[in-house]
Backbone as CSV, one residue per row, in Angstrom:
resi,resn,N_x,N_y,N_z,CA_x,CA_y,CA_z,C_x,C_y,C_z
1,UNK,-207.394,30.623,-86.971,-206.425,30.707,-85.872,-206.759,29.654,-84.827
2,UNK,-206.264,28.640,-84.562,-205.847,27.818,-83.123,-206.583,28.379,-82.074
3,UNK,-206.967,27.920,-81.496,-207.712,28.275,-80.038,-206.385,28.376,-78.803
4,UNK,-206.466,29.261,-77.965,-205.191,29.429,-76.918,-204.486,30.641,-77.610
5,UNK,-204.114,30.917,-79.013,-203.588,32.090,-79.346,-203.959,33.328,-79.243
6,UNK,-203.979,33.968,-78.744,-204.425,35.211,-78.983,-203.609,36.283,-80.192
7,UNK,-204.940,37.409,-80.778,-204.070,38.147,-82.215,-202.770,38.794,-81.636
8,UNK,-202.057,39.087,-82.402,-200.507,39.819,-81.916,-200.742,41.131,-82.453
9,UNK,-200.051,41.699,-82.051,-199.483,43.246,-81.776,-198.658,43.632,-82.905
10,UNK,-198.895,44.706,-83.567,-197.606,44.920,-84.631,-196.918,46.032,-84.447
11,UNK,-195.901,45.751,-84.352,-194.843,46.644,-84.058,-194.377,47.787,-84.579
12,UNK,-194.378,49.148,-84.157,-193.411,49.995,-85.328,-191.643,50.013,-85.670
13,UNK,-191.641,49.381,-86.682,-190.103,49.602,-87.066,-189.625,50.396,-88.316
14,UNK,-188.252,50.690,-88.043,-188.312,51.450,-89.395,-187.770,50.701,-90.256
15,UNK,-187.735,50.913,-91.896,-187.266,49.841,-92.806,-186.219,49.513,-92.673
16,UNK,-185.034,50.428,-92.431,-183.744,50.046,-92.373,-183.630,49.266,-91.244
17,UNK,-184.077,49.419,-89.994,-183.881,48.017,-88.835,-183.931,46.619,-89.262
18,UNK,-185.748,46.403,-89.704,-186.727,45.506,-89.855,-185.666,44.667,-90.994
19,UNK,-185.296,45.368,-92.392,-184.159,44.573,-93.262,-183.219,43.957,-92.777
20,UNK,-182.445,44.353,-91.334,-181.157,44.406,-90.796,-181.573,43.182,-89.681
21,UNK,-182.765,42.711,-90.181,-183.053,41.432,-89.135,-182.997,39.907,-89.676
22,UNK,-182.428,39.197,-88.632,-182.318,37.499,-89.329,-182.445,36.725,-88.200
23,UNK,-183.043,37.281,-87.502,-183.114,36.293,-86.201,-184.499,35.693,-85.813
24,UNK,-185.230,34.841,-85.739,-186.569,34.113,-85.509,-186.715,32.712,-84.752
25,UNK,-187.759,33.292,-84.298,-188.035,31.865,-83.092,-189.660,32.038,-82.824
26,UNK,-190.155,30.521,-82.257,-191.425,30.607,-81.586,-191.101,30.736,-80.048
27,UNK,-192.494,31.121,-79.715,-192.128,31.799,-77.819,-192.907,30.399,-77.394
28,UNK,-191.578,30.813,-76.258,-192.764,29.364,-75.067,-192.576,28.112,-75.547
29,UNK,-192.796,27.153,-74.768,-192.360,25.261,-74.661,-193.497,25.021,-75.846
30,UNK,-194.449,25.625,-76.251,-195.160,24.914,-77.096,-194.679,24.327,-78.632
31,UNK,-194.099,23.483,-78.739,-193.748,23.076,-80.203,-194.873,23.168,-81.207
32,UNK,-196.048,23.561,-80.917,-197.222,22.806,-82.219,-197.115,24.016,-83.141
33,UNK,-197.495,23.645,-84.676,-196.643,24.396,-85.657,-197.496,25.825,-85.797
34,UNK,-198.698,25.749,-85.366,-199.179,26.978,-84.820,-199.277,27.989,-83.844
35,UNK,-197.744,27.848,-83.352,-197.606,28.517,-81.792,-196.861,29.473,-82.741
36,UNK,-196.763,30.870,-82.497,-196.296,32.215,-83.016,-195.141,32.102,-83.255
37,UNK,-194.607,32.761,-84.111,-193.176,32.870,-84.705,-192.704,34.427,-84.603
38,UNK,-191.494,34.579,-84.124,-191.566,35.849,-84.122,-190.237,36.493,-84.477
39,UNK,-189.605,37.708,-85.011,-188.801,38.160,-85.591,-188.191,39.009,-84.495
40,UNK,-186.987,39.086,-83.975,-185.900,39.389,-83.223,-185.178,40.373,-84.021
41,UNK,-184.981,41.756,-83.971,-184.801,42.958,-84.375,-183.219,43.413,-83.805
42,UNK,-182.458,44.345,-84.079,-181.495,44.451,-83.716,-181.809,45.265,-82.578
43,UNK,-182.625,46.034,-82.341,-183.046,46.790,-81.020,-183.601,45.992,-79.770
44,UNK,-183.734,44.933,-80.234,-184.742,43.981,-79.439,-186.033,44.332,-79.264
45,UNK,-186.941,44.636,-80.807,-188.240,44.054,-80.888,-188.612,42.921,-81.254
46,UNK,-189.598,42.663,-80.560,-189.596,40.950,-80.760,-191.125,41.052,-81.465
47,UNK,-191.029,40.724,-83.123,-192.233,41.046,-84.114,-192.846,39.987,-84.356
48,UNK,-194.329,39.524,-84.068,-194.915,38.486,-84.881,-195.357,39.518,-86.238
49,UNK,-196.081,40.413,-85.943,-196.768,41.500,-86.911,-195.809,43.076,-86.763
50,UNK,-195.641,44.039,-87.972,-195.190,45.022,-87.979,-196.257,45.742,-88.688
51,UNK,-195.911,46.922,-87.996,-197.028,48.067,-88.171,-195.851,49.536,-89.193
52,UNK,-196.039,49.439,-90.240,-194.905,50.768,-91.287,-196.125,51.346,-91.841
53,UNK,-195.558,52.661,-92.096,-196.466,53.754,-92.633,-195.126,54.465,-93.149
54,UNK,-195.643,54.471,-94.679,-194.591,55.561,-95.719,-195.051,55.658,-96.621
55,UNK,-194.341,55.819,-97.578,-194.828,55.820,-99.312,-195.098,54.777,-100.036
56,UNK,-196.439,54.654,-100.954,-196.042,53.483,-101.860,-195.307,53.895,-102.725
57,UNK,-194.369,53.260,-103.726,-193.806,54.473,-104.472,-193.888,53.166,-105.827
58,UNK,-194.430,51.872,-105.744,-194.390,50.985,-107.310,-194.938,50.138,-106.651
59,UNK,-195.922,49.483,-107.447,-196.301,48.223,-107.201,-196.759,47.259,-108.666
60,UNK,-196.871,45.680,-108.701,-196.465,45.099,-109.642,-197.323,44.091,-109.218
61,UNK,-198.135,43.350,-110.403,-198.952,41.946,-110.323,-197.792,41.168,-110.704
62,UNK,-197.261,40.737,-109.721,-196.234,39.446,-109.988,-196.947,37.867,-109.996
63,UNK,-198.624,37.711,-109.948,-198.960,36.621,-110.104,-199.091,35.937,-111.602
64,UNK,-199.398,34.489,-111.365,-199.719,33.778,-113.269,-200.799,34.225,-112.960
65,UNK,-201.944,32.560,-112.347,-203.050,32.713,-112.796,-204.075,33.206,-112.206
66,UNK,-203.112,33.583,-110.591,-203.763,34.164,-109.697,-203.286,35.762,-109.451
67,UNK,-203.896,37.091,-109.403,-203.493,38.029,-108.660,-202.139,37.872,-107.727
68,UNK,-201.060,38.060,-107.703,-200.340,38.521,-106.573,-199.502,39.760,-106.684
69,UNK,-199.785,40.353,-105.222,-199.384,41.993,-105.810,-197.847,42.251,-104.882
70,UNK,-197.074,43.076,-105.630,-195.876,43.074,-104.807,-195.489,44.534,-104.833
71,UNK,-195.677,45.382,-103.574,-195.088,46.621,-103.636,-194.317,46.943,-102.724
72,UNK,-193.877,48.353,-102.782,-192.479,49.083,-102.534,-193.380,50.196,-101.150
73,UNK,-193.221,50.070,-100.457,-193.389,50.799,-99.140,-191.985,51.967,-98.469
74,UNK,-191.452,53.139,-98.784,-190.893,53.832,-98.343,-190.573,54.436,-96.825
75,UNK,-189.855,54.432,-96.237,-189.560,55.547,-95.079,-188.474,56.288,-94.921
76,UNK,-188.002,57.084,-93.818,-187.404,57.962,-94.042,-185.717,57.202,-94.076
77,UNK,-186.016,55.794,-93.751,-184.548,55.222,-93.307,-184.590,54.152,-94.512
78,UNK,-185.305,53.694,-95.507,-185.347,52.827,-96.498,-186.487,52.403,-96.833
79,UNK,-186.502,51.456,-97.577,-187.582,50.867,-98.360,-188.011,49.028,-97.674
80,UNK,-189.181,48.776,-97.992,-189.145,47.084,-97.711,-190.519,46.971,-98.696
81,UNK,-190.141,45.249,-98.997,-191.548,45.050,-100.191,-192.391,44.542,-99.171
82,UNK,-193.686,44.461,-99.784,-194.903,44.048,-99.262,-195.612,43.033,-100.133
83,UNK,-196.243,42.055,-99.966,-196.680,41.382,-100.515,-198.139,40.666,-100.549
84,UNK,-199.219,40.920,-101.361,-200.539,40.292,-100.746,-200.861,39.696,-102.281
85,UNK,-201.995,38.506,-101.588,-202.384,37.480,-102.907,-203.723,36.970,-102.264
86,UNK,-204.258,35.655,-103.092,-205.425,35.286,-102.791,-205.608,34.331,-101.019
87,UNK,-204.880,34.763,-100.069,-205.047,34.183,-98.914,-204.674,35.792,-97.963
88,UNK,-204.308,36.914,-98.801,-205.043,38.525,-97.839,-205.395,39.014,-99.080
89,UNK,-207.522,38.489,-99.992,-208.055,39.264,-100.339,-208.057,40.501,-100.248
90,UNK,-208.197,41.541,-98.670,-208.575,42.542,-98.835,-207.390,43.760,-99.222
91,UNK,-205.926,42.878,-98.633,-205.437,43.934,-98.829,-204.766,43.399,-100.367
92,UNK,-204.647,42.460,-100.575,-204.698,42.694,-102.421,-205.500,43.379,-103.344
93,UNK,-206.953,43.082,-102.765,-207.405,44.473,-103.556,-207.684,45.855,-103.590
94,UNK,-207.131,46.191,-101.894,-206.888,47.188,-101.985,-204.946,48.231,-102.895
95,UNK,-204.573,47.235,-102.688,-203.157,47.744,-103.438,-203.863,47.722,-104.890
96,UNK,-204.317,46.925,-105.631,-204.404,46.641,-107.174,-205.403,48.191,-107.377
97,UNK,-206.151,48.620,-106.142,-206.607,49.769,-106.860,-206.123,51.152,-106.540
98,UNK,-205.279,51.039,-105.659,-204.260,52.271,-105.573,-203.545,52.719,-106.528
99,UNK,-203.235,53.805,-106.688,-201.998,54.483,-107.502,-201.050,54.848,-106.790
100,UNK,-199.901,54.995,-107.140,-198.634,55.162,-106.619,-198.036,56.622,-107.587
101,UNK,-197.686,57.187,-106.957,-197.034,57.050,-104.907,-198.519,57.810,-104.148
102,UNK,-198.298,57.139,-103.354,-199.840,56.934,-102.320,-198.965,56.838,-100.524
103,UNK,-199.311,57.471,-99.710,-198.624,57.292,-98.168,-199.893,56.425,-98.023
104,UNK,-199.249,55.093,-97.270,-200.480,53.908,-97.165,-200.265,53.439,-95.666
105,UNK,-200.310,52.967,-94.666,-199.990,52.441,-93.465,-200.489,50.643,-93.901
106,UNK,-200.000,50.031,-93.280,-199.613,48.641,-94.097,-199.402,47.714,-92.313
107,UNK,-200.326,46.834,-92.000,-199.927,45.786,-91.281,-199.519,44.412,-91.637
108,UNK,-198.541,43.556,-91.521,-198.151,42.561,-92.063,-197.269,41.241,-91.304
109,UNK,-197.229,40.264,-91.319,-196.078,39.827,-91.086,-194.851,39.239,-91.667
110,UNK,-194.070,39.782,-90.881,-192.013,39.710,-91.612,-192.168,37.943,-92.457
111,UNK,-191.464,38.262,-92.963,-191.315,37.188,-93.772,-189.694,36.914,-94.527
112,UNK,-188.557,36.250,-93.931,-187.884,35.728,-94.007,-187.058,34.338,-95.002
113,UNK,-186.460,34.735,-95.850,-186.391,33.962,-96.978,-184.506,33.780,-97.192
114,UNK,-184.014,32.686,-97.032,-182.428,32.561,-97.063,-182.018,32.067,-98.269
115,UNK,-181.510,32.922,-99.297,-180.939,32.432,-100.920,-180.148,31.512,-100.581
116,UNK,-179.378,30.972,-101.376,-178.435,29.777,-101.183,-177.278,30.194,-101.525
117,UNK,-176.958,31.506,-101.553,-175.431,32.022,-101.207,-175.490,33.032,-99.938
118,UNK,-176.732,32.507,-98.946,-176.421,32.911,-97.670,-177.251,34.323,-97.368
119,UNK,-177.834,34.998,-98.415,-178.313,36.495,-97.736,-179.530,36.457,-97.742
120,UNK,-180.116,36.795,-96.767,-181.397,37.281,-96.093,-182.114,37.825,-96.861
121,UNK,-183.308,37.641,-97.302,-184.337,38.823,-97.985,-185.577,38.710,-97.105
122,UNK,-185.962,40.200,-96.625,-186.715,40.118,-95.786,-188.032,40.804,-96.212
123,UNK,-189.312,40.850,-95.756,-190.305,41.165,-96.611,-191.505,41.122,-95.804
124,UNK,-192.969,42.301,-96.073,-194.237,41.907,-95.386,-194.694,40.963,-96.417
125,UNK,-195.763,40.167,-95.473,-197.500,40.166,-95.892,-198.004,40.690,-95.242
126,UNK,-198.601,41.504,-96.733,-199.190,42.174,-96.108,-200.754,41.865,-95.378
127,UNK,-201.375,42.288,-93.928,-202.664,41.592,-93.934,-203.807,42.834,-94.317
128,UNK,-203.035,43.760,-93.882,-204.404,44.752,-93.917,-203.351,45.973,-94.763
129,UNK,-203.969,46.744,-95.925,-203.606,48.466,-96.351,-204.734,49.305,-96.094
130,UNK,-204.143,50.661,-95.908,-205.173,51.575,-95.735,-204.228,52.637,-96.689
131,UNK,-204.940,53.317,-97.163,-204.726,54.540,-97.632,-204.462,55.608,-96.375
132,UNK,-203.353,56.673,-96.120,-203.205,58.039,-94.966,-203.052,58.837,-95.827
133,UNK,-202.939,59.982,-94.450,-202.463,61.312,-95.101,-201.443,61.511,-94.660
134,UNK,-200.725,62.746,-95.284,-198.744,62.787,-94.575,-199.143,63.044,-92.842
135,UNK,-200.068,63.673,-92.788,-199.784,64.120,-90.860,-199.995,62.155,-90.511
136,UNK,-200.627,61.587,-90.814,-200.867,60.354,-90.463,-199.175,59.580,-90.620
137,UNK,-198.624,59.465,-91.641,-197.118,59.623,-91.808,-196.187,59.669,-91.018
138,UNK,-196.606,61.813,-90.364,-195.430,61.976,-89.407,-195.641,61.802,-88.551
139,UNK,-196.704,61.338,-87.835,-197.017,60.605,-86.765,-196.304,59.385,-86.256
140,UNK,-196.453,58.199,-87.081,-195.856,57.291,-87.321,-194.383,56.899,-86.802
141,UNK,-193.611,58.171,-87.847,-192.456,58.460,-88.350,-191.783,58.960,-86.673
142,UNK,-192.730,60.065,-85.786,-192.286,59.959,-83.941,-192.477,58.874,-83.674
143,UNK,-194.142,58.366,-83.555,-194.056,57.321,-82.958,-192.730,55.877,-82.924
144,UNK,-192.305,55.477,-83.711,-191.259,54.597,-84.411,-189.962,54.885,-83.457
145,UNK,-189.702,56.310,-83.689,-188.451,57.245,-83.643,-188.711,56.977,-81.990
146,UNK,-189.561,56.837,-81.320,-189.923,56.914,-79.865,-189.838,55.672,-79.457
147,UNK,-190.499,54.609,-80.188,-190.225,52.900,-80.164,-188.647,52.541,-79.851
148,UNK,-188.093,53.011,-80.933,-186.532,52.711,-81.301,-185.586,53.248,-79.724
149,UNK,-186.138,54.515,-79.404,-185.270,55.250,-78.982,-185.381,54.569,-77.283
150,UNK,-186.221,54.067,-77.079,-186.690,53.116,-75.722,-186.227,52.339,-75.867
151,UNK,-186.157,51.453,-76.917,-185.336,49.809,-76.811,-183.637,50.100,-77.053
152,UNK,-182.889,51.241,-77.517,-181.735,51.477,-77.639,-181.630,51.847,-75.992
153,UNK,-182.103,52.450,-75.446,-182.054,53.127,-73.719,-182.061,51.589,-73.075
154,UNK,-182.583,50.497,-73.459,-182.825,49.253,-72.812,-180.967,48.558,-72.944
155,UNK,-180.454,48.463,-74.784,-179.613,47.540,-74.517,-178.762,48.242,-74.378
156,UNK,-178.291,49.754,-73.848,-177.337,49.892,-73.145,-176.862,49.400,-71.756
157,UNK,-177.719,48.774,-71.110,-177.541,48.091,-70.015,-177.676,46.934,-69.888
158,UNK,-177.720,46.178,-70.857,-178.210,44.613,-70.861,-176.423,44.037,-71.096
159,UNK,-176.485,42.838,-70.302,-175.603,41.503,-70.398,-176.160,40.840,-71.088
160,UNK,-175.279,40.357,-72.522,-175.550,39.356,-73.387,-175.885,38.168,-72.684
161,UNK,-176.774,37.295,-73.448,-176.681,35.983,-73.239,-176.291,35.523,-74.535
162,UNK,-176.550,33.736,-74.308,-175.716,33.046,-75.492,-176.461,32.688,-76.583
163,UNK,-176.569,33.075,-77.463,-177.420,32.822,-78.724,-176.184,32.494,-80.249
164,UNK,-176.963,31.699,-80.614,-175.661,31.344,-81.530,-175.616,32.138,-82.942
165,UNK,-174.731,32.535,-83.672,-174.413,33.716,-84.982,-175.139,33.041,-86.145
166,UNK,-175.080,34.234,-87.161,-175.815,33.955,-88.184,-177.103,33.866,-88.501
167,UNK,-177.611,32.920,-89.764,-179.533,33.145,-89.749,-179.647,32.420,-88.717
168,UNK,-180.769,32.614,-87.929,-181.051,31.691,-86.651,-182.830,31.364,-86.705
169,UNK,-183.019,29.939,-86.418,-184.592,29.738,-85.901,-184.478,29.031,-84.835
170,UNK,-185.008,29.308,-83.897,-185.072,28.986,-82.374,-186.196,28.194,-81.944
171,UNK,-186.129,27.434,-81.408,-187.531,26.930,-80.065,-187.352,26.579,-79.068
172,UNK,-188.571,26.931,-78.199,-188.479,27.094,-77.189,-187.892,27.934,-76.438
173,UNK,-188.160,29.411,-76.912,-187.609,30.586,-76.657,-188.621,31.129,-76.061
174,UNK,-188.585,31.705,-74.339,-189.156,32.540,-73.789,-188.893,33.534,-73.605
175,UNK,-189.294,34.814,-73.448,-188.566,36.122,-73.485,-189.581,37.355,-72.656
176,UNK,-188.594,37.967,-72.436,-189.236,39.116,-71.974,-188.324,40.954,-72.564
177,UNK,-188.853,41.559,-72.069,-188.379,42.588,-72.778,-186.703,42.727,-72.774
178,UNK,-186.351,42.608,-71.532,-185.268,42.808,-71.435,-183.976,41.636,-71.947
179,UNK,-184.722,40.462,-71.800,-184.292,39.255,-72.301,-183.959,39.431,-73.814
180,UNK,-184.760,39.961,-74.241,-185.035,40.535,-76.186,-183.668,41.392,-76.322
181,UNK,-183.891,42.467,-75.297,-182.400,42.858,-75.707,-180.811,42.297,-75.912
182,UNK,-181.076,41.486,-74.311,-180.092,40.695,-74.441,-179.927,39.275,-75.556
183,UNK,-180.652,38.896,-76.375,-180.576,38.446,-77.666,-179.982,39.312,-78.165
184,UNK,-180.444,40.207,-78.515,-180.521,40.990,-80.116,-178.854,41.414,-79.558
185,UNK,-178.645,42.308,-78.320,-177.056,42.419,-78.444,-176.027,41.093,-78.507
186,UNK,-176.466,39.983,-78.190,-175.649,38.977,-78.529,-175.499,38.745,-80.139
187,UNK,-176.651,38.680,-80.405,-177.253,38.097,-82.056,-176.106,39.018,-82.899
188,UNK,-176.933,40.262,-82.971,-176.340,41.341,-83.440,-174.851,42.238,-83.426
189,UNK,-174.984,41.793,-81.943,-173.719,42.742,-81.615,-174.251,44.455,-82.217
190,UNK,-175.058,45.152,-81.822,-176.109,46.037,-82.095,-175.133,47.598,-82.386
191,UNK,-174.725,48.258,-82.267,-174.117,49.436,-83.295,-175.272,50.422,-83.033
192,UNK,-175.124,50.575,-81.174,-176.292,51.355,-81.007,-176.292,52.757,-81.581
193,UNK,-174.860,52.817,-81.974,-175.251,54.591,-82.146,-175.374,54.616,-83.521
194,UNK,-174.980,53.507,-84.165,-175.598,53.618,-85.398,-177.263,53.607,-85.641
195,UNK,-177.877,52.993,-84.656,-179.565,53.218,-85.020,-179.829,54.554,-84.289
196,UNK,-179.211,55.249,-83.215,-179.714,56.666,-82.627,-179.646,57.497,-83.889
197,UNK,-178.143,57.532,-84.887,-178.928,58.253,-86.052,-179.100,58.347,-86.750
198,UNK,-180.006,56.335,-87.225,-181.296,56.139,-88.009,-182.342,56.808,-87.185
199,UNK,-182.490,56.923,-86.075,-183.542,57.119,-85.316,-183.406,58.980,-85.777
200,UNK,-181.973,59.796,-85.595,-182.288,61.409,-85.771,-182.361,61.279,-87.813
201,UNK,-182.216,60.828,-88.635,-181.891,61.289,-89.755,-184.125,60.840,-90.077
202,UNK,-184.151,60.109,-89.573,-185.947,59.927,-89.383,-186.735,61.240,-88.948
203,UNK,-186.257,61.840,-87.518,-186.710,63.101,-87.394,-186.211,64.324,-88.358
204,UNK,-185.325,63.961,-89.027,-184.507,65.445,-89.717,-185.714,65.722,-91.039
205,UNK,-185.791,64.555,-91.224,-186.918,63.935,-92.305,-188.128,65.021,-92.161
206,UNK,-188.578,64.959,-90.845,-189.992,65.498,-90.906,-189.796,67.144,-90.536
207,UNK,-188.441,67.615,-90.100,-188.056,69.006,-90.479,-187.807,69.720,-91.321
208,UNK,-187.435,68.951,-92.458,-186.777,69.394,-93.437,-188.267,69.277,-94.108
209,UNK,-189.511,68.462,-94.010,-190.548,68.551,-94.860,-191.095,69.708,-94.020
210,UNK,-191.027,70.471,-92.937,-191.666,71.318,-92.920,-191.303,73.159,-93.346
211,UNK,-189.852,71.868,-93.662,-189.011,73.767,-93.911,-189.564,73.959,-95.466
212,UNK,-189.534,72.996,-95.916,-190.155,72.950,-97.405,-191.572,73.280,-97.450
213,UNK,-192.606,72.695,-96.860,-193.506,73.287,-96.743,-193.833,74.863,-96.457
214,UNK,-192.690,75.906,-95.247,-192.634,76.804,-95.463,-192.759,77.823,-96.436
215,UNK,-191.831,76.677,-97.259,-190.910,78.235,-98.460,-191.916,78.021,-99.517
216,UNK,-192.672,76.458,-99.680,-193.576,76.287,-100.789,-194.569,77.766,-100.083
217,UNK,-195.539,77.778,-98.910,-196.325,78.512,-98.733,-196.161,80.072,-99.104
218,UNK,-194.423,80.400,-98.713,-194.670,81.671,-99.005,-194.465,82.388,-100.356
219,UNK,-193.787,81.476,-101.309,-193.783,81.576,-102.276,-195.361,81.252,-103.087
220,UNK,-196.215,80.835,-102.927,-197.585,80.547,-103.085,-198.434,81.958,-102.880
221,UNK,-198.108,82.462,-101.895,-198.979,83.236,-101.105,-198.573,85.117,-101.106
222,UNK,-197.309,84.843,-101.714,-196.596,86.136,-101.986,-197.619,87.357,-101.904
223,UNK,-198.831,87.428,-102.762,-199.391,88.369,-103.330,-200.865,88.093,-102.216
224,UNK,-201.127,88.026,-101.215,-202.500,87.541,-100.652,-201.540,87.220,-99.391
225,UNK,-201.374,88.617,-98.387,-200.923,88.699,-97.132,-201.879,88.216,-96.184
226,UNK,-203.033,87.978,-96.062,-204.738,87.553,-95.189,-203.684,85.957,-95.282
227,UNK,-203.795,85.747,-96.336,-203.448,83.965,-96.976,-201.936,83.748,-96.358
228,UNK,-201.283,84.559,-96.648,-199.896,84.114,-96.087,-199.521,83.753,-94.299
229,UNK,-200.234,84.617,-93.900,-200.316,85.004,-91.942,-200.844,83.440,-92.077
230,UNK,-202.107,83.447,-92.540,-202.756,82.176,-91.670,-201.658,80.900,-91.679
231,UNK,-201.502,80.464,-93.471,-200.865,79.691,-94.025,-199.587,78.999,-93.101
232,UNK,-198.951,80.129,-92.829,-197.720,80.339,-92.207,-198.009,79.969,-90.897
233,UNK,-198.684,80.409,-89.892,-198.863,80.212,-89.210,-199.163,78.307,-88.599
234,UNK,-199.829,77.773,-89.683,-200.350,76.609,-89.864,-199.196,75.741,-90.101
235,UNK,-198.562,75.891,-90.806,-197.048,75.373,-91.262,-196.266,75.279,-90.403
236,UNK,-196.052,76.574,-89.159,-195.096,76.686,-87.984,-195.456,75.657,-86.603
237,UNK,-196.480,75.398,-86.753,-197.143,74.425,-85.502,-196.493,73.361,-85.698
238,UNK,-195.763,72.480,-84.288,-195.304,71.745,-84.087,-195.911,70.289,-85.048
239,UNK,-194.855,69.950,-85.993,-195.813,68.519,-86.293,-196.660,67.255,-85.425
240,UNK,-196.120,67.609,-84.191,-196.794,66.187,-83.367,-198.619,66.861,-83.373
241,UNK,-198.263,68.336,-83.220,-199.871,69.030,-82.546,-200.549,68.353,-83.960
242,UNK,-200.203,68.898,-84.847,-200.861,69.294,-86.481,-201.517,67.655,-86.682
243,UNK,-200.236,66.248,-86.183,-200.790,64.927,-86.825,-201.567,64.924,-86.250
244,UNK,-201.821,64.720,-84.628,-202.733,64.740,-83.497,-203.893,64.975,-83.659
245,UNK,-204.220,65.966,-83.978,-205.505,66.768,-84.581,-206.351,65.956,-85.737
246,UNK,-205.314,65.662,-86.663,-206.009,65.081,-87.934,-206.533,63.439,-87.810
247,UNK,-205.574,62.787,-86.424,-205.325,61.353,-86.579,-206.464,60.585,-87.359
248,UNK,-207.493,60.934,-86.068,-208.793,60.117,-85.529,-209.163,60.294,-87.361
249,UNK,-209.029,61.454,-87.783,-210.098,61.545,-88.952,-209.696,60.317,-89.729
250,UNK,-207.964,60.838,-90.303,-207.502,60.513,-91.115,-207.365,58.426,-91.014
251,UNK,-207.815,58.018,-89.691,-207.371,56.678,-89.844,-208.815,56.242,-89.296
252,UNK,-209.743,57.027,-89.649,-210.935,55.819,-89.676,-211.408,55.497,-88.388
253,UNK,-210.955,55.923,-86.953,-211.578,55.526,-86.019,-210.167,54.593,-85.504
254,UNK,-209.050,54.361,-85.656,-208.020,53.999,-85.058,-208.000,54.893,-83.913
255,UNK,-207.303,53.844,-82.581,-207.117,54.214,-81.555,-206.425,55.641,-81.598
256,UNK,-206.113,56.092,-80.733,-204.980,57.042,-80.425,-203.932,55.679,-79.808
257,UNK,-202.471,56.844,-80.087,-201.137,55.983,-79.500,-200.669,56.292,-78.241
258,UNK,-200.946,57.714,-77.936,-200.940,58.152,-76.232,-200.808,56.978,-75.432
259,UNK,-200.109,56.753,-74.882,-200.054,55.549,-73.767,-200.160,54.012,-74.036
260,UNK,-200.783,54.065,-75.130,-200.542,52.565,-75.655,-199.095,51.586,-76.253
261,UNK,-199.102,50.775,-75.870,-197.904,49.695,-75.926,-197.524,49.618,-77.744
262,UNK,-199.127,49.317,-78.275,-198.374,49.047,-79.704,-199.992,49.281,-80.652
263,UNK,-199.830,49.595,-81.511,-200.992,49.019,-82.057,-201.516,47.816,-82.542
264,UNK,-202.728,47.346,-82.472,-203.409,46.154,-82.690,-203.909,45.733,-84.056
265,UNK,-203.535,45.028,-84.851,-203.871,44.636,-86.199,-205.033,44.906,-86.628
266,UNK,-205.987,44.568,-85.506,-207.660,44.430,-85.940,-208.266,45.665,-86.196
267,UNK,-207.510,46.880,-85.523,-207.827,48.318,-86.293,-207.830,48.870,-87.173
268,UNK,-206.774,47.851,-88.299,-207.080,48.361,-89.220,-207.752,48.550,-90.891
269,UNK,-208.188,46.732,-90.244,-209.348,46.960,-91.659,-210.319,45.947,-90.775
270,UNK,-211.334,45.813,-91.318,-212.155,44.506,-91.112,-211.861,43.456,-90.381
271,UNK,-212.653,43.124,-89.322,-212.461,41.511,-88.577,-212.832,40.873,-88.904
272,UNK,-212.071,39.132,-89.455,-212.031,38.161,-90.059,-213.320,37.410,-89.489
């Protein structure tokens, strides 16, 4: 990394947004080809790095002579591929020894690719995988739902500015939060209530896994009333309490998200 950069922040988005993006630029007067690039969201997140946690549900050595691994990352709003090879060792070999379906949390950056009949394919690299557990999941799955639901509260009040249609790469783009919005509603022309419910069919997601979890328990437990009370009981607790509890274990010493802006890449595997 360039000296003057500092690491970036990865963002939570959900798959269906993060796909629904074609907009990119570097920030700031600096032209040199190592000044950050960053991905312009229809909500107005502005992504060098994204932070997704879902399912793996397939993954595939799409390399010749080298390893390259290409998998399928799930959430409650869609799917996006991921991609690691011999320039992110660790998290290539951590995918090649996973099994699928595996809930994995995955840092990466967007990666942007224009076919020549015009459509967007959008995609991680990945830099870092970890293996979670589902409370680690539905954690996520608020957190995101809480991301989204702040930057939709933002471009209801924003005045477009002028950004021009279609795939776009920009320079010399400075921005600030609110500025981001006003992109992304120009860019986009944004269909806010269409992401409020991507944002509720995300939470319905983690209700409907607990109503299921219910009926699995009591059907389990039918015959062993001691087992059923507790069970039940455990099942009925709010999912935010239940992830909360498990986080710290389940992610290795990752921060908590309480009050924090975003999470930081370097948490989650090894520093380079």
């Amino acid at each position: 990394m360039m000296a003057g950069f500092s690491r970036e922040v990865a963002r939570r988005i959900f798959a269906e947004e993060l796909k629904s993006s074609n907009y990119s630029f570097r920030d700031g007067e600096d032209q040199h080809q190592y000044a950050p690039q960053y991905l312009l969201t229809p909500t107005g997140a502005k992504c060098n790095r994204v932070f997704i946690v879902g399912t793996l549900t397939e993954k595939d050595d799409i390399g010749g002579d080298t390893e390259y691994w290409r998998g399928r990352v799930v959430d409650p709003t869609g799917s996006i591929l991921i991609y690691a090879g011999q320039y992110q060792p660790e998290a290539a070999q951590i995918l090649a020894n996973m099994e699928a379906p595996a809930y994995v949390a995955v840092v990466g950056k967007p990666n942007l690719y224009q076919t020549e009949d015009g459509n967007i394919i959008i995609s991680l690299r990945a830099e870092s995988i970890q293996q979670v557990d589902k409370a680690t999941r539905d954690q996520w799955i608020m957190d995101t739902a809480r991301r989204t639901s702040e930057r939709l509260q933002v471009l209801k009040g924003v005045k477009p500015v002028s950004v021009s249609s279609g795939f776009d790469t920009a320079d010399k783009v400075s921005s600030s939060p609110i500025q981001d919005a006003q992109r992304a509603m120009e860019h986009y022309h944004t269909d806010i209530e269409h992401y409020r419910q991507m944002v509720i069919r995300a939470l319905s997601s983690l209700r409907a896994d607990l109503s299921e979890s219910s009926t699995k328990v009591e059907t389990e437990t039918a015959d062993k009333p001691e087992a059923k009370i507790e069970q039940l009981q455990e099942a009925e607790r709010p999912v935010a309490k239940r992830s909360r509890s498990k986080k710290s274990e389940s992610l290795n010493g990752w921060p908590e998200q309480e009050g924090d802006e975003e999470v930081e890449t370097y948490h989650i595997g090894r520093k380079s």
